[in-house]
Every structure is written in C-alpha cells, then in structure tokens.
C-alpha positions as CSV (number, residue, x, y, z in Angstrom):
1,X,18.6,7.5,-50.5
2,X,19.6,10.6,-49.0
3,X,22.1,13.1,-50.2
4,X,25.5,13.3,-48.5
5,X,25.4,15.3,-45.6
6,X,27.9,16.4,-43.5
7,X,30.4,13.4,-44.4
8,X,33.0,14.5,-47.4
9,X,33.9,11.8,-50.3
10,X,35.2,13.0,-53.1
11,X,32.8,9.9,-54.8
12,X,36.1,8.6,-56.8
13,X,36.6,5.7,-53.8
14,X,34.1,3.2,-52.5
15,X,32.4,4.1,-49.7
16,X,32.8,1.1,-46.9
17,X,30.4,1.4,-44.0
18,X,32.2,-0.9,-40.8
19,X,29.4,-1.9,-38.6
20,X,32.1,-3.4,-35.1
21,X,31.6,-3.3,-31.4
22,X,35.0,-4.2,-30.8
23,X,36.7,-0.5,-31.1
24,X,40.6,-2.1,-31.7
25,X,39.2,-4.0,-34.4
26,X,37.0,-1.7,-35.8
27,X,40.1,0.8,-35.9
28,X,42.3,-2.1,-37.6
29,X,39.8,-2.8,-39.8
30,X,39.6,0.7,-41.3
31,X,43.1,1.2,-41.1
32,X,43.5,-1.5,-43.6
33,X,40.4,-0.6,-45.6
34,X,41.8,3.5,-46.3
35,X,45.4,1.6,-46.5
36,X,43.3,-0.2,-49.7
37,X,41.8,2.9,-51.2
38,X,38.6,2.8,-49.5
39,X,36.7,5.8,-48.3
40,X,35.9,3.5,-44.7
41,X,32.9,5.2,-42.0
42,X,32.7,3.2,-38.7
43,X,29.5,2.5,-36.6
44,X,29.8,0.6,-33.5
45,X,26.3,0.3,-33.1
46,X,23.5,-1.3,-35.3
47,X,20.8,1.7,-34.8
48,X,23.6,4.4,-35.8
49,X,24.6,2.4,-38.3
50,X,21.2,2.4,-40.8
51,X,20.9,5.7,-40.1
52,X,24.3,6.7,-41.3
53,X,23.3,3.9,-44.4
54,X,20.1,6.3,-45.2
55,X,21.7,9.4,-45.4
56,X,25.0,8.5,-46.8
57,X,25.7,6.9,-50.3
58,X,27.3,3.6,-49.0
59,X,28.8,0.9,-51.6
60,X,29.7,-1.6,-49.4
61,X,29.1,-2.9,-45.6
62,X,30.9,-4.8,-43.4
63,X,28.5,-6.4,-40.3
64,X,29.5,-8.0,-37.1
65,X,26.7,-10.0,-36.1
66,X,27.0,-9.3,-32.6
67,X,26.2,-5.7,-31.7
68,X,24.9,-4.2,-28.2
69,X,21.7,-2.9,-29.7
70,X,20.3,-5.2,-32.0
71,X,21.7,-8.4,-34.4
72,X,23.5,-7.8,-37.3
73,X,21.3,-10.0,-39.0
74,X,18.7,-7.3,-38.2
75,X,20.7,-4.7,-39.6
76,X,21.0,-6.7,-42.7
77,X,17.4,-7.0,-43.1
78,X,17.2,-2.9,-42.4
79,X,19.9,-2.1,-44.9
80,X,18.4,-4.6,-47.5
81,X,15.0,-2.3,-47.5
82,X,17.1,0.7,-47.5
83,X,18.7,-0.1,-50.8
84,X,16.6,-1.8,-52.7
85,X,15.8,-2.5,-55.3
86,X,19.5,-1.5,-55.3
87,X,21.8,-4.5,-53.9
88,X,24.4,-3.1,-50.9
89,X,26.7,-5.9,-50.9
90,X,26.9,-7.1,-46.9
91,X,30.2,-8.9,-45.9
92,X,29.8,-10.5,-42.5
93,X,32.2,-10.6,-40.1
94,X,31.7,-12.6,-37.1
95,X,32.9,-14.7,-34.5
96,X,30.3,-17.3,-34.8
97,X,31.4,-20.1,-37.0
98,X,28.5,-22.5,-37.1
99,X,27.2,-23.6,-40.4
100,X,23.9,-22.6,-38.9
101,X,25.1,-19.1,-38.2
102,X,26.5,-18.8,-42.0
103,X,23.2,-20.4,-43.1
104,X,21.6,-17.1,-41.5
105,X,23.6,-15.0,-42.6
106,X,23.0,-15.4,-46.2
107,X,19.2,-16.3,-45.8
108,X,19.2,-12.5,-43.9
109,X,21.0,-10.8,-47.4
110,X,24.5,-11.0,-46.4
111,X,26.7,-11.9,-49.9
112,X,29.8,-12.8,-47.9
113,X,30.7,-14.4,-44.4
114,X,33.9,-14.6,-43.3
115,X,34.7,-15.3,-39.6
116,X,37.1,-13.7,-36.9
117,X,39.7,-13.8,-37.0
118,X,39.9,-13.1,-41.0
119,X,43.5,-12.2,-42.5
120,X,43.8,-8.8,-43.9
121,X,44.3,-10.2,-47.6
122,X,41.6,-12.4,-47.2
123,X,38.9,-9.5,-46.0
124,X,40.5,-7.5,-48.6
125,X,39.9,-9.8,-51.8
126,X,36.9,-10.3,-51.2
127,X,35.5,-7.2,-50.4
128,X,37.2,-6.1,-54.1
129,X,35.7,-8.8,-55.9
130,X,31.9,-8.0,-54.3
131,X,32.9,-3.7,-55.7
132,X,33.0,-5.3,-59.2
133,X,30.8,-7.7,-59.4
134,X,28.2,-4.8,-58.5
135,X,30.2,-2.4,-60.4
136,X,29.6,-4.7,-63.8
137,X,25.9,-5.6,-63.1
138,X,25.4,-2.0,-63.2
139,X,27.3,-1.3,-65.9
C-alpha cells in the first residue's frame, strides 16, 4: 500500500472510500458518513477509484455496481488484490435487487449488499459493525 499522498487524515477516523455515479447521492451519502465521524473520499468512477484505493490507506468501501467505466463487481475484484492479504470490507450499494445480483456480489468479495434506496441508519449500522469486526480480528 501506498503512503498517503496529498489527501490529509488525521488517522483517528475511518477512512470510507464512496465509489457513486449518481453525484446527489454520492454527496448525501458522504454527508451522512462525515455527519457519523467518518473521514469519507468520493470516486465517481471505477478506474479513479483503485487508484485512489492504492495510494490511500482506505478502511472501508462503499461500491455501486453500476459505474460508467467498468462494474463494480470488477472493482471489487481490483480492490480485493489491492489489499490482500489484508481484508477491505466492500459494502455494496446498488439498485439491482435480484438474488442473482447479491449472489455476485458476495462471490466477487463484497461483505455487505444493501440495495437503493437504503435508509441512512440502516447504511450506517452496518457499515459500523463491518469497522469492528475488522478492528477485533486485528486486534
């Protein structure tokens, strides 16, 4: 992993990478996120995204799985190499509600799926309880 360049975190907070097309919902979901306590970096893009995820410390990712330059489950795949042996926990987000699409997304290293539209509290529980599950296996 790279060191941190040219994005400030004082490394107290939880660093939440938002991988959204949809700019007002990418803006609402980091409103709520910083509103949490998170430190929250948005990518609208899949590409800019992993590279951001290479060069940045990142704790946690939330993924739409439909992104203008390549699938989220893609991106998944890409961030799983990144990290490992190191587990990024990957909460998808994503208007596609088919058991098949769910099925995916976990088979492709996601380790949440919640689908659009997802309550704030809901987004926000979960997301906490992934930080300390990882925070206690590495403990």
């Amino acid at each position: 992993m790279a060191e941190n360049k040219g994005y400030t975190s004082d490394g107290s907070r939880a660093r939440i990478l938002v991988v959204e097309d949809e700019e007002a919902l990418a803006r609402l979901l980091k409103s709520h996120l910083e509103r949490a306590g998170y430190d929250v970096h948005v990518e609208h893009k899949g590409k800019p995204a992993l590279v951001f995820a290479a060069e940045h410390r990142t704790d946690l990712v939330v993924l739409d799985l439909m992104l203008p330059d390549m699938s989220g489950y893609n991106v998944c795949v890409e961030l799983r190499k990144l990290y490992h042996p190191w587990i990024l926990p990957v909460v998808m987000l994503t208007a596609l509600n088919q058991p098949k699409h769910q099925l995916l997304g976990f088979s492709h290293g996601a380790r949440a799926y919640l689908t659009k539209p997802v309550q704030a509290i809901e987004l926000l529980d979960t997301i906490a309880v992934m930080l300390h599950r990882e925070a206690e296996r590495r403990a």
